[in-house]
N, C-alpha and C positions, 0 to 999 in steps of 0.2 A: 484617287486613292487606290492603291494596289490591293486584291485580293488576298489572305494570307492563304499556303496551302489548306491551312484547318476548314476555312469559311468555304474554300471549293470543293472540298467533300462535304462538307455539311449540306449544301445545294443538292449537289447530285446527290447524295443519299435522298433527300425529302423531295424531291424531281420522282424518282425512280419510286419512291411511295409512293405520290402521287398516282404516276401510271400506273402502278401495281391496283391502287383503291379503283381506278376506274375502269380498267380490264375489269376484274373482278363485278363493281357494278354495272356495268352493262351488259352480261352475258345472262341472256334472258333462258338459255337454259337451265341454268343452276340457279338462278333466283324460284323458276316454279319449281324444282323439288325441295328445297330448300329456303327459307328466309336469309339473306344473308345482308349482316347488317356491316356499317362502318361508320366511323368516327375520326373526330381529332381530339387531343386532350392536352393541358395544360398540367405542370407539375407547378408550384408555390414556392417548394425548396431553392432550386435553383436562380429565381427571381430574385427572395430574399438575397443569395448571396451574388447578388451582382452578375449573376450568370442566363443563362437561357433553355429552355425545354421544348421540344418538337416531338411530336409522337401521332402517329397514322394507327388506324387498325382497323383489321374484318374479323367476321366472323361468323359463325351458325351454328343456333341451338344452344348447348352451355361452354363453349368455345369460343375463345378469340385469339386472336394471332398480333402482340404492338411489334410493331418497331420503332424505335425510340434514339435523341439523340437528345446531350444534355452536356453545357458546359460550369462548371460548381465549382467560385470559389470557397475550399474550406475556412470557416471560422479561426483563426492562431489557437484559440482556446481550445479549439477538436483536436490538436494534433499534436506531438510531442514537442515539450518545451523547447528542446533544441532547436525545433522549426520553423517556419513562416512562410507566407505564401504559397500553402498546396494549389494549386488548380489542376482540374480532373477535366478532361473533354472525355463523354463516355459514347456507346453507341452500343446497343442491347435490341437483343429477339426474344421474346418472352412469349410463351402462352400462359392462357388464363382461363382458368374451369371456374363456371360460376356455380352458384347453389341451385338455382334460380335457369329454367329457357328464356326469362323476358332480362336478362342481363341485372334485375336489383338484387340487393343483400348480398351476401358474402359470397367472395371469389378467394382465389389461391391462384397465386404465379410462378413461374420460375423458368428461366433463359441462361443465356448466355451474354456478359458481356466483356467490351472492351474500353478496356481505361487508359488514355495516353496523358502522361501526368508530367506536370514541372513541379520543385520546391527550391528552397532555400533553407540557408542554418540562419539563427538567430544574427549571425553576422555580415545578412544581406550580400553578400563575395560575388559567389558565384549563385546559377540557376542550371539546377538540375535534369534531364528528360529521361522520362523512362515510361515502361508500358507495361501494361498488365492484363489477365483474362480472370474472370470471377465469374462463378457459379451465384444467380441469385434465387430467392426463394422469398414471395410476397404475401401478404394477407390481409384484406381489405374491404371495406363493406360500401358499397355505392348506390345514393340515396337519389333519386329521380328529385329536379329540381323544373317541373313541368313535363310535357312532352317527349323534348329530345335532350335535353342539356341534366346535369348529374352532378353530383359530388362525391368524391369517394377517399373517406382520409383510411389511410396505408399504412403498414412496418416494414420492412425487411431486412434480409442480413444477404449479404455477398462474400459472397468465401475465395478467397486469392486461391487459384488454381496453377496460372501458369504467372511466367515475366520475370522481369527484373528484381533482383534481390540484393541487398549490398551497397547500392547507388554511393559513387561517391559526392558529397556536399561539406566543400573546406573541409574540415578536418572531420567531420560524420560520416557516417554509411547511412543511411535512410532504408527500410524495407517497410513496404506496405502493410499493414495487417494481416495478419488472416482472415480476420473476422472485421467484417464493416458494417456495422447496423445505421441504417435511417429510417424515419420516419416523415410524412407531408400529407397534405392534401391535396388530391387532383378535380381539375376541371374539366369537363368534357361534354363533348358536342355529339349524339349519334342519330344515324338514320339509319334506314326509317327505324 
């Protein structure tokens, strides 16, 4: 089975996290002025819809740094009648200030990301491609589930900034929102 392009940046991205999380952990000078922790986390959304979530992250003190990639099919009901099968491949840098040094109770987010998206009209025809950049902004309270592992259920809105507007689909234009709110719960793994 052939690799699609999508699936081989999705590797090298979560590759390059990877490295990134263990540079970061191993550098015994910055761990003694600083605690600096890291994780993996799970989002539920994207499961639900047939899709998939990967997300790395460091941090110190009431700071973290994700980065995140996630592929989500939307619901037909989420999206205008005239349409069908949205799917989103995203990939976001987010920081995250929590309330809290020990990472519980309430944090705030907000990044950059990128959305490379396909659709359709209600007449199945053709399949659409276009791309987008969104401003997002999160709010979230994450509940210690032992030790190291968390829960943490979310909101956010992402604001189309830049991309494709107009898309043609058969006889529709399609244009992204402005305004995209979601909501989920995350799973997550940190150390120490």
């Amino acid at each position: 089975m052939r690799a699609t392009r999508s699936t081989l940046k999705t590797i090298h991205f979560l590759l390059g996290l990877i490295l990134l999380v263990s540079i970061l952990k191993s550098n015994p000078l910055a761990a003694q002025q600083s605690k600096i922790r890291a994780g993996l986390e799970l989002d539920l959304l994207p499961y639900a819809t047939g899709g998939y979530f990967a997300c790395g992250f460091v941090g110190i003190e009431q700071f973290r740094v994700r980065a995140l990639t996630a592929s989500v099919n939307k619901p037909n009901w989420s999206i205008n009648n005239n349409y069908r099968n949205n799917h989103i491949q995203a990939y976001a840098l987010v920081l995250d200030i929590y309330q809290n040094k020990d990472w519980k109770g309430w944090w705030l987010g907000g990044g950059i990301v990128y959305w490379q998206s396909n659709i359709q009209s209600k007449e199945l025809l053709e399949t659409a491609h276009f791309s987008n950049f969104l401003l997002n902004g999160s709010l979230g309270y994450q509940i210690p589930l032992g030790k190291h592992f968390y829960a943490s259920p979310w909101a956010g809105i992402s604001l189309r900034v830049a991309g494709n507007k107009n898309v043609p689909v058969d006889q529709y234009h399609y244009t992204l929102p402005f305004i995209n709110p979601e909501a989920s719960l995350k799973l997550g793994y940190r150390w120490p």
